[in-house]
N, C-alpha and C positions, 0 to 999 in steps of 0.2 A: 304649633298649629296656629295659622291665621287665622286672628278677630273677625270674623266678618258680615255679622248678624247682629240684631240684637235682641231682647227676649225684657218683655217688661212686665211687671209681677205686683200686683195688687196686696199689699201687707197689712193686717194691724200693728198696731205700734209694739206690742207685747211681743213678737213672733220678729219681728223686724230689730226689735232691742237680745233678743236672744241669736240672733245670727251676727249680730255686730258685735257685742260680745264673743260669739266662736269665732270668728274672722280675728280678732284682736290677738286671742287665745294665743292661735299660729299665725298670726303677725304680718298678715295678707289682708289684702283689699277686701270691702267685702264684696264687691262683684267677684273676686278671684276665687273668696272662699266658696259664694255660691253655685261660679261652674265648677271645681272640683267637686264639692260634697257632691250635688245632683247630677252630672256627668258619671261619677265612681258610680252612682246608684241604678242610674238609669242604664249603664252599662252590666253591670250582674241582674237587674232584671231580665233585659233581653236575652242575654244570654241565658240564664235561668229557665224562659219562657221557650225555648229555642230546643235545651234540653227536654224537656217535659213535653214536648208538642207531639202528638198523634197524626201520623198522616198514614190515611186510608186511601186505598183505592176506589174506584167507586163500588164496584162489586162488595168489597170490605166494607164500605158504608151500608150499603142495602145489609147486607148479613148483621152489620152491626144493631142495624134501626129493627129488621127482625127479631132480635135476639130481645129488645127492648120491649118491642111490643108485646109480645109472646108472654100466656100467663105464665106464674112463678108457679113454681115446682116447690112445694113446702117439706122440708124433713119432717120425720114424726117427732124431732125434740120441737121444734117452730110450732105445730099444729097442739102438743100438749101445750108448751106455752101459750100457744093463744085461747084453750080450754082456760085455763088455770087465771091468764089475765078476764077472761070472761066471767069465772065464777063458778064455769062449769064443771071444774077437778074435785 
């Protein structure tokens, strides 16, 4: 893949001495090592984000915002606990 951007990144010295050091580590530049590490990362995010993602329709949206708004329906285990957290069991 062609270089063709570049990306500049505001460091402490402390976070900047521990990247240069990993960069060392495996024996790369540390520009090199810092688009592998963050590239690999930024790449299982998205894709991560990609898996996990809910898409609704609008209809499914309204039903969903419903479902939310709509008061809760308590078990009687929920409503003795909440006696019992009250004092009143």
């Amino acid at each position: 893949m062609a270089k063709s951007s570049q990306l500049m990144v505001r460091l402490d010295e402390d976070s900047k001495s521990y990247l240069t050091r990993a960069a060392a580590l495996r024996r790369v530049s540390l520009s090199d090592y810092v688009r592998m590490v963050t590239v690999a990362q930024a790449r299982r995010e998205v894709r991560q984000a990609e898996q996990t993602t809910i898409s609704l329709t609008p209809e499914e949206q309204l039903a969903f915002r419903n479902a939310l708004d709509g008061a809760a329906k308590l078990t009687e285990a929920q409503r003795e606990l909440g006696r019992t957290m009250r004092g009143e069991a």
